[in-house]
C-alpha positions as CSV (number, residue, x, y, z in Angstrom):
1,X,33.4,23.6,-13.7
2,X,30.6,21.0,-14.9
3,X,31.3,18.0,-17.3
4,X,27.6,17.9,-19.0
5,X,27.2,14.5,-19.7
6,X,24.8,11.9,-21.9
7,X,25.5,8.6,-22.8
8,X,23.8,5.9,-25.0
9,X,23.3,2.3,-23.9
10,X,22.6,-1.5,-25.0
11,X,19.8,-1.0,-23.0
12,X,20.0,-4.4,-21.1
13,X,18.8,-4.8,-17.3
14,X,20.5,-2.3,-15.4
15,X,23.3,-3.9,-14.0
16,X,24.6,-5.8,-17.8
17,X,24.0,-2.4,-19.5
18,X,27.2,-1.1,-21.8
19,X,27.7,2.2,-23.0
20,X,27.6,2.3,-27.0
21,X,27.9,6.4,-27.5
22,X,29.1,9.3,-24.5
23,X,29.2,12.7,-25.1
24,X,31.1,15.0,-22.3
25,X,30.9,18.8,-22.9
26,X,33.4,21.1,-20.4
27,X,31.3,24.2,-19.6
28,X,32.7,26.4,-17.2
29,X,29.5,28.4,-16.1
30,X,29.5,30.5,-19.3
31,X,30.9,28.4,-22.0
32,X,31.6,25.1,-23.1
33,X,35.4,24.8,-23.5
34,X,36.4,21.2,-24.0
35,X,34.3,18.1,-25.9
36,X,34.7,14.7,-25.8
37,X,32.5,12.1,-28.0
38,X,32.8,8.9,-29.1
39,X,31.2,5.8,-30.5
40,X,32.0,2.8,-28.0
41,X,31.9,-0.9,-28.8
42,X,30.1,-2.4,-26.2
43,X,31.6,-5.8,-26.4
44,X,28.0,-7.3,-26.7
45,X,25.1,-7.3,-29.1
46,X,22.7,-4.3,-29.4
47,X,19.1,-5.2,-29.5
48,X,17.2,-4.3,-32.5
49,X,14.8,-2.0,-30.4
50,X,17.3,-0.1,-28.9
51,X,19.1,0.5,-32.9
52,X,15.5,1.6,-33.5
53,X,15.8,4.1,-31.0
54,X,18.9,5.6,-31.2
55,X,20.3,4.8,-34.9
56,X,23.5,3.1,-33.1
57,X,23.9,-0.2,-34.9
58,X,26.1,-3.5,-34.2
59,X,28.4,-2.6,-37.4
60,X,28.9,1.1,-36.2
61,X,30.8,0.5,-33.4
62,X,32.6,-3.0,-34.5
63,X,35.7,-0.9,-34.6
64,X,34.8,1.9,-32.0
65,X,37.1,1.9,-29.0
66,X,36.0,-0.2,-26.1
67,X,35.7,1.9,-22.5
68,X,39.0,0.8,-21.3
69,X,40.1,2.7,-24.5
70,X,38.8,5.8,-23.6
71,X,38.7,5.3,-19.7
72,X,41.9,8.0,-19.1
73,X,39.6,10.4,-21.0
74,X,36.5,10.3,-19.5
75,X,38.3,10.2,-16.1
76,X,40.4,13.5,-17.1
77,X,37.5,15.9,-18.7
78,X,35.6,15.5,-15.7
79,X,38.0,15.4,-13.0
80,X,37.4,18.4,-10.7
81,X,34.2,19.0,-12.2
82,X,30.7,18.8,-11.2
83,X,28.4,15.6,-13.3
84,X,25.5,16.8,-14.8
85,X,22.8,14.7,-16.7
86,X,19.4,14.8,-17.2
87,X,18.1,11.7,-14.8
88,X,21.9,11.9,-14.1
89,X,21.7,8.9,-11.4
90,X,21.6,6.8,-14.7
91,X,24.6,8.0,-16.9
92,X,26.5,8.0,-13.2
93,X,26.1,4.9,-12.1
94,X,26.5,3.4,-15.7
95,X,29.8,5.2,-16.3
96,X,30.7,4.5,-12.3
97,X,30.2,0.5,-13.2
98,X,32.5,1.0,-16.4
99,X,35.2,1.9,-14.4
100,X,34.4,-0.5,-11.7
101,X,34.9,-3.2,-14.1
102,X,38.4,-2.5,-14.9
103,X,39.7,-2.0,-10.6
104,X,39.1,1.9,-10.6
105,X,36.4,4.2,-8.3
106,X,34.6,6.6,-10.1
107,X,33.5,9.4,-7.5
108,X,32.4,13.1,-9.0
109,X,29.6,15.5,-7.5
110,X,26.2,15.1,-9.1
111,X,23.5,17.3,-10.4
112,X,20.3,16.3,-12.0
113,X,18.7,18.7,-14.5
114,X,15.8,16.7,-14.1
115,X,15.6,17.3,-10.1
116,X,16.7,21.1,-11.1
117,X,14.3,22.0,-13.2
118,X,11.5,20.3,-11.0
119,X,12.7,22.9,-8.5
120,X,13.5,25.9,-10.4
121,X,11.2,25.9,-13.4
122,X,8.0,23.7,-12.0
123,X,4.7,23.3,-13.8
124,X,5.5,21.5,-16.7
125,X,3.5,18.3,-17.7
126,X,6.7,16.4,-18.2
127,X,10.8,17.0,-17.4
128,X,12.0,14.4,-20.0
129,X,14.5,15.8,-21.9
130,X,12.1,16.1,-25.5
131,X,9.3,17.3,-23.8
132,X,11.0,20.2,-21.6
133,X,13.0,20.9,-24.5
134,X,10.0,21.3,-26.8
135,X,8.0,23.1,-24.0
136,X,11.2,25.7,-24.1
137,X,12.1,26.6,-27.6
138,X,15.4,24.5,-26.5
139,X,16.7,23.2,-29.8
140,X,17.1,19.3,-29.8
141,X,19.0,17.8,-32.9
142,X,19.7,14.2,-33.2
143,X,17.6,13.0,-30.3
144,X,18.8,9.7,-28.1
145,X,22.4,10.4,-30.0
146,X,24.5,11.2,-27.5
147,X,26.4,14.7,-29.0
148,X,22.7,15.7,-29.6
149,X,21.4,15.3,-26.5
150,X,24.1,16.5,-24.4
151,X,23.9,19.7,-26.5
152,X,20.7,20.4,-25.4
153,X,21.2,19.6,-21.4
154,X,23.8,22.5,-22.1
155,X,21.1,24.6,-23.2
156,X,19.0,23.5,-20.5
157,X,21.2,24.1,-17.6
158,X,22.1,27.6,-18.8
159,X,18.3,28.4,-19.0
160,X,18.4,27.0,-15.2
161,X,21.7,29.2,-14.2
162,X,19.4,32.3,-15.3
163,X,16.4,31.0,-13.8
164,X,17.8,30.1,-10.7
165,X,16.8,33.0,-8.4
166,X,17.2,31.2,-4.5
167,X,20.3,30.0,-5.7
168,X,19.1,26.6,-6.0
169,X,22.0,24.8,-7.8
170,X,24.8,26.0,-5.0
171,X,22.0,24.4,-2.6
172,X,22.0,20.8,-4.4
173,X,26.0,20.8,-4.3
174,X,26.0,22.1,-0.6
175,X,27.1,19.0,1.4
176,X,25.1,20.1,4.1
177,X,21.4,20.5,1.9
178,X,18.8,18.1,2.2
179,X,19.9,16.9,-1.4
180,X,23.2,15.7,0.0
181,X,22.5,13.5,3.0
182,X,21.3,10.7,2.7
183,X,22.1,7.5,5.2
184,X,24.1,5.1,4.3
185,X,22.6,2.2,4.4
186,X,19.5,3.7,2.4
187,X,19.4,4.3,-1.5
188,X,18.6,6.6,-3.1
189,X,16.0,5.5,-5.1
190,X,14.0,4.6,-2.3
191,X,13.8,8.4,-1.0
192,X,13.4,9.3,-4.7
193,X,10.2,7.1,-5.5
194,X,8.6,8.7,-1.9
195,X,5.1,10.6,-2.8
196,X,4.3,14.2,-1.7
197,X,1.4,13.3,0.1
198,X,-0.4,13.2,3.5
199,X,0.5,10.4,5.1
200,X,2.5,7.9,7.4
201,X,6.0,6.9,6.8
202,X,8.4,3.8,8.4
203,X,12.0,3.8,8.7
204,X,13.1,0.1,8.7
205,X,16.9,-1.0,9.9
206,X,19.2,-3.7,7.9
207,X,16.6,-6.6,9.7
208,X,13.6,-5.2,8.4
209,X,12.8,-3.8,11.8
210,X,10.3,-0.8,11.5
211,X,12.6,1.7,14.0
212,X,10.4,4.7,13.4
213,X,7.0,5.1,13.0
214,X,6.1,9.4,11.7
215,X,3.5,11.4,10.2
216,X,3.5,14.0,7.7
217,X,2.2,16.4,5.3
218,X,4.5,15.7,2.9
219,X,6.0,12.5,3.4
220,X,9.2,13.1,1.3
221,X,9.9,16.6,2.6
222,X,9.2,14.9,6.2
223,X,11.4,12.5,5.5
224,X,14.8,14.5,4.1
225,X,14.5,16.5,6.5
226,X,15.4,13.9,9.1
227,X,18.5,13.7,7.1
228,X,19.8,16.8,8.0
229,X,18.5,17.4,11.4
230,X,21.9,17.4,13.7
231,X,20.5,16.4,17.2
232,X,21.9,12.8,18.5
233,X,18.9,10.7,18.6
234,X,18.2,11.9,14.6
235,X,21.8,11.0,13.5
236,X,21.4,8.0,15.5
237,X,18.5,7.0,13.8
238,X,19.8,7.7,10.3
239,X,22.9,5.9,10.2
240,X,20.5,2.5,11.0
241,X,17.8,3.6,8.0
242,X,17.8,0.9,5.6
243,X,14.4,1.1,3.6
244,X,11.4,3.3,3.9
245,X,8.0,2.3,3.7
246,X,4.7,5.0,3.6
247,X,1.3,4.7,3.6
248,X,-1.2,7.9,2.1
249,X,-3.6,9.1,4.2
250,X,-5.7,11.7,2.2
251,X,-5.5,14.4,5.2
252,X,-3.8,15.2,7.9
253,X,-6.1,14.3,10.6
254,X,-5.8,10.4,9.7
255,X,-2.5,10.9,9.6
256,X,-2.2,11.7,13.2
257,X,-4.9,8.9,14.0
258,X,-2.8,6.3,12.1
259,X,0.5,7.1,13.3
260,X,-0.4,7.4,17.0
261,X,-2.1,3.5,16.4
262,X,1.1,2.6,14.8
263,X,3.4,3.6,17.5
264,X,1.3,2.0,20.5
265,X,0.7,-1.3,18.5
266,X,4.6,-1.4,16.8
267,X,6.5,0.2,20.1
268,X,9.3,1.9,17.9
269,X,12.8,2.0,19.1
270,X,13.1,6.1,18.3
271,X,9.7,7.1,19.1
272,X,9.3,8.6,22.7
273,X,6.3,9.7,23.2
274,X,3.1,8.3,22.1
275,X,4.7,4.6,22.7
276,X,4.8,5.7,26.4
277,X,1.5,3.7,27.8
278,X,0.6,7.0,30.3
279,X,-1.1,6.3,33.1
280,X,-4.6,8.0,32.1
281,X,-7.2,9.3,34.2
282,X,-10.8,9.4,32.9
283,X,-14.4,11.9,33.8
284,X,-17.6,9.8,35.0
285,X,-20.9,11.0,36.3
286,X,-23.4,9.4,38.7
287,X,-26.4,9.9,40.7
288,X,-26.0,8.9,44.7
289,X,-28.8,7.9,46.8
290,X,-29.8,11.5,46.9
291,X,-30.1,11.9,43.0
292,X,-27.6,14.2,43.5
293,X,-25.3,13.6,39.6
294,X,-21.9,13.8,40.9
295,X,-19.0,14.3,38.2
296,X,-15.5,12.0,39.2
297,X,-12.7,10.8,37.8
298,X,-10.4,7.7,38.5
299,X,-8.0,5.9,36.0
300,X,-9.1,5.1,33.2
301,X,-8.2,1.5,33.1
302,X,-10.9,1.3,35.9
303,X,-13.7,3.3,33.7
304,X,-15.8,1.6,31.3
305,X,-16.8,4.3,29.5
306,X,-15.6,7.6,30.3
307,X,-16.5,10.9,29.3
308,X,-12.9,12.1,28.8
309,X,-9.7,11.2,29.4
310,X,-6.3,13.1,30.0
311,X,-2.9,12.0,30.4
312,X,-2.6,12.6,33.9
313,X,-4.3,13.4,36.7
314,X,-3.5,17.1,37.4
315,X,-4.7,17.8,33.6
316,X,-8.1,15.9,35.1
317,X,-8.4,18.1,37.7
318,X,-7.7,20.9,36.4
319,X,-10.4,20.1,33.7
320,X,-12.8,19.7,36.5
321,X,-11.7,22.8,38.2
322,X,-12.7,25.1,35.0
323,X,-16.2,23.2,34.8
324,X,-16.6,23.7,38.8
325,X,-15.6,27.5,38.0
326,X,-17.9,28.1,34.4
327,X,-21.0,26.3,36.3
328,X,-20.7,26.9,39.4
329,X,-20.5,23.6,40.6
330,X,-19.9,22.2,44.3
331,X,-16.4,20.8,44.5
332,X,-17.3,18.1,46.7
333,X,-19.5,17.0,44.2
334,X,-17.0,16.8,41.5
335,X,-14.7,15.3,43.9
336,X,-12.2,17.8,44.1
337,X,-12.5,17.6,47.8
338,X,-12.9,14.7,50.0
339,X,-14.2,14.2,53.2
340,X,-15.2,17.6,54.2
341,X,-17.9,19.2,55.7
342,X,-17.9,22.9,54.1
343,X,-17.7,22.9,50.7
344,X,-15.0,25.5,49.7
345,X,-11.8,25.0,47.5
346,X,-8.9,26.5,46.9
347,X,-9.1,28.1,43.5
348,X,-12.6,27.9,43.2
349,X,-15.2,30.3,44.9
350,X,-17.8,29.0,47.5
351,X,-20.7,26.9,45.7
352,X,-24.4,28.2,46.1
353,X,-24.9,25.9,48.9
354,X,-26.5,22.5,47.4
355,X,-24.1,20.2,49.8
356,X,-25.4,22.4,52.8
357,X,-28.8,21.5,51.4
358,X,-29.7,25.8,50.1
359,X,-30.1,24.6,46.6
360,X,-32.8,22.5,45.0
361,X,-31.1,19.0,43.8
362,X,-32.9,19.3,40.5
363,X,-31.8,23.2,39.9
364,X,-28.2,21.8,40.9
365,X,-28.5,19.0,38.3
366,X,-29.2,21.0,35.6
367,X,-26.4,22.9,35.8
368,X,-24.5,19.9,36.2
369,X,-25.8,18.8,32.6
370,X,-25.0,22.0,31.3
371,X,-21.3,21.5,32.0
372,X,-21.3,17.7,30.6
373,X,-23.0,19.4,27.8
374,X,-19.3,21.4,26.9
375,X,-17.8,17.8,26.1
376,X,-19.9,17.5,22.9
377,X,-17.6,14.7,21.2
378,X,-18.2,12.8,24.3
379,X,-21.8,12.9,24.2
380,X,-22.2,12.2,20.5
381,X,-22.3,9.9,17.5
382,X,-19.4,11.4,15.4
383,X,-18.5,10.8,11.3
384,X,-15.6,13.4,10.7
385,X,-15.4,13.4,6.4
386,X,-12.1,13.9,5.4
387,X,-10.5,14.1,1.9
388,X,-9.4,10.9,0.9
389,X,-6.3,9.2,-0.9
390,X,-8.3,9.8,-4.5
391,X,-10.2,11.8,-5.9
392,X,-13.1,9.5,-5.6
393,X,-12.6,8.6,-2.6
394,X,-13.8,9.8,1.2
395,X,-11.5,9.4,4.2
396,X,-13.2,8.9,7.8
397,X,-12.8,9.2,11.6
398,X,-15.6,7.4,13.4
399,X,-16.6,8.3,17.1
400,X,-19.7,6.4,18.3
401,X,-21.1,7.4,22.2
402,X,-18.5,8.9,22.5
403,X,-16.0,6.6,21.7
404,X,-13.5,6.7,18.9
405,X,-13.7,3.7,16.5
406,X,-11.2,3.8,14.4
407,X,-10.7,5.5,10.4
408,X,-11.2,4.1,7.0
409,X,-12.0,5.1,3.5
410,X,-15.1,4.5,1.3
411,X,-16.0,5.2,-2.8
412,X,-17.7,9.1,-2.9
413,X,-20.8,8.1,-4.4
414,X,-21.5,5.6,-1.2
415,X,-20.7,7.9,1.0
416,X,-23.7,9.7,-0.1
417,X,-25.9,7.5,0.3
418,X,-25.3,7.0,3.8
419,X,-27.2,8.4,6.6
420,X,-26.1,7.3,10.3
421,X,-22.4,7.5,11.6
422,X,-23.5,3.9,12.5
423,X,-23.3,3.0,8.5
424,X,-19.7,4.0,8.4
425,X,-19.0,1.0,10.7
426,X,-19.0,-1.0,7.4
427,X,-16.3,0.5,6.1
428,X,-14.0,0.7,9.3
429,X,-10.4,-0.3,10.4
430,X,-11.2,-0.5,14.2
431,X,-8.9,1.2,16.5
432,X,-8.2,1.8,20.1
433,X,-9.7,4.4,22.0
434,X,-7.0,6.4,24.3
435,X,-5.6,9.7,25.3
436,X,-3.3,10.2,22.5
437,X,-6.5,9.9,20.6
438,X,-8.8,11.7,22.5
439,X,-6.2,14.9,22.7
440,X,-5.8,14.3,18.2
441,X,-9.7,14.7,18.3
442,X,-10.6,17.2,20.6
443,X,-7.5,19.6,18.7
444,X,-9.4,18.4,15.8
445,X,-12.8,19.8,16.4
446,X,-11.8,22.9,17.9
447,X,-10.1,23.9,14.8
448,X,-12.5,21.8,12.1
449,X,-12.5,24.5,9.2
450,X,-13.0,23.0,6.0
451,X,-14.2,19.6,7.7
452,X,-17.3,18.1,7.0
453,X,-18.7,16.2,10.5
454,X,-22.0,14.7,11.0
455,X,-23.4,14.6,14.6
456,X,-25.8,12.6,15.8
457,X,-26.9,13.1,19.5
């Protein structure tokens, strides 16, 4: 059973707002079989541009009942019923502070026909009421009058019954659908207002404490769908989610970028693992007093520079390892053994001889360059052009010798004009350099279809 529901207000802020006009049609799936509308005197002036709008004047409902009048009515047409509305958050919680005012609760299922037809018919330029109506041969008499408009969300959500193909409607009044959970502490407005968009998002507690920093390709589907996620740490998380804040990105790549700099400056209490400070390992080269170019690797804390840099030291290794194997490289060069006089490893077959002095230094070398040649973003000036957060905007990831800058966002028509990653520096919010980062890149570039990247080397 649905009570289809429109009211008309005085139109004050939203909290001193009083119901001048409600319409409640029964509809029982197939047919509307019970009606309730009345005028209601609002017990305070209207304002003459809200008569302009709906017709409803001072002297029209002088003698109208007041809501305590009719309070054992609207409570008993929709009792057992589902509320629907178009935008029905506002004739709820409008009707819910009516009753609030004289000692009762006020608690019925919702639907929206606005969020409905969003999902079930989407496309349309606008979902207000006269335009969707208008847009759908819906007849709409007496518009902003509350019998007339109710009439026509009837109309409306019988065109959405027919319409509705995933069963979309049972999934809105499913207490376990996205549409249904929501944290406590968070409104609903807040989730509501969130954009569709690339981008980062912040769950905040009571204190204003950011709790959780998370990326996302849509940050409102991201987000909802915490809400229904049953693992502990997720309803943990959820019952302390006060407020959400966001910030667009323009692509998915500075996304990533963003919220791994956002986790390591901010140290969430629910994010686990970016916020862990690793203990990174990082790939130099050298010549030793033979000119023999050697290719190590120590902590990175210790490196000034390095070429790379993994989140441990077996990934290192094993890095080296696949070089050593590719280029046929001397594992005592590359430090993979220590303090040996034949040069043989485990996993990797018996170099061409240039530690037992069979190989030219200089034919060695090469091949040694060849192999640093394979980590191209570490030997290079880097502008990666993403799509940015307008239209006439570009988005950027900025990597110079090898070391990542930072992000930022510049007009289109500069963007053209510039010629050096070096320029983009100009337009940069600096960032840290670190695994997290490196790893974000390198997936990156291996994948980079549909990304514009200049390359200076």
């Amino acid at each position: 059973m649905y009570a289809i529901v429109d009211i008309e207000t005085t139109g004050n802020n939203y909290k001193g707002q009083k119901i001048t006009e409600i319409s409640i049609f029964l509809y029982d799936g197939n047919k509307v079989i019970d009606e309730f509308t009345s005028l209601v005197n609002p017990e305070q002036h209207i304002p003459p541009f809200i008569t302009n709008l709906t017709g409803i004047t001072d002297a029209m409902v002088r003698h109208a009942p007041k809501f305590y009048e009719i309070a054992k009515k609207v409570h008993t047409i929709t009792e057992n019923a589902v509320f629907v509305a178009h935008n029905v958050n506002f004739d709820y919680n409008i009707i819910k502070s009516e009753f609030q005012s004289l000692g009762f609760e006020f608690n019925r299922k919702k639907l929206c026909t606005v969020r409905l037809s969003r999902k079930i018919i989407p496309g349309h330029r606008s979902y207000s009421l006269g335009n969707l109506c208008a847009a759908l041969n819906i007849p709409l008499y007496d518009r902003h009058r509350a019998k007339g408009d109710v009439e026509a969300t009837v109309k409306l959500f019988q065109l959405l019954q027919e319409k509705d193909q995933q069963f979309v409607i049972n999934s809105f009044l499913n207490p376990r659908s996205k549409q249904a959970t929501l944290p406590p502490l968070l409104k609903k407005e807040v989730v509501d207002s969130l954009p569709e968009t690339f981008g980062v998002y912040y769950f905040r507690n009571e204190k204003k404490e950011i709790i959780y920093v998370g990326k996302a390709n849509n940050i409102k589907q991201r987000v909802i769908s915490h809400f229904y996620d049953k693992k502990r740490k997720e309803i943990a998380m959820c019952l302390e989610i006060a407020h959400i804040d966001y910030a667009e990105t323009g692509s998915e790549l500075l996304a990533l970028l963003l919220e791994s700099a956002e986790i390591k400056k901010i140290f969430p209490k629910y994010n686990a693992a970016q916020k862990r400070r690793v203990n990174a390992f990082g790939i130099f080269t050298y010549l030793d007093q033979k000119g023999i170019r050697h290719i190590a690797y120590n902590s990175a804390k210790a490196l000034l520079n390095p070429l790379v840099t993994f989140d441990n030291m077996t990934a290192c290794r094993v890095f080296i390892e696949n070089l050593c194997s590719a280029y046929e490289l001397c594992p005592k060069y590359c430090h993979l053994q220590e303090n040996v006089k034949q040069c043989f490893h485990h996993q990797i077959k018996e170099c061409r001889g240039i530690c037992c002095g069979k190989e030219a230094i200089e034919s060695y070398n090469k091949r040694v360059a060849l192999a640093l040649k394979e980590m191209q973003l570490q030997n290079a000036d880097l502008i990666i052009k993403e799509t940015g957060r307008t239209q006439d905007e570009v988005g950027f990831a900025l990597i110079l010798k090898g070391g990542y800058k930072g992000f930022g966002y510049l007009p289109k028509e500069v963007s053209e004009q510039l010629d050096s990653p070096e320029d983009y520096q100009f337009y940069l919010q600096p960032q840290q350099d670190n695994s997290d980062v490196q790893r974000i890149l390198r997936s990156y570039l291996r994948k980079k279809e549909g990304a514009e990247i200049s390359l200076k080397k």
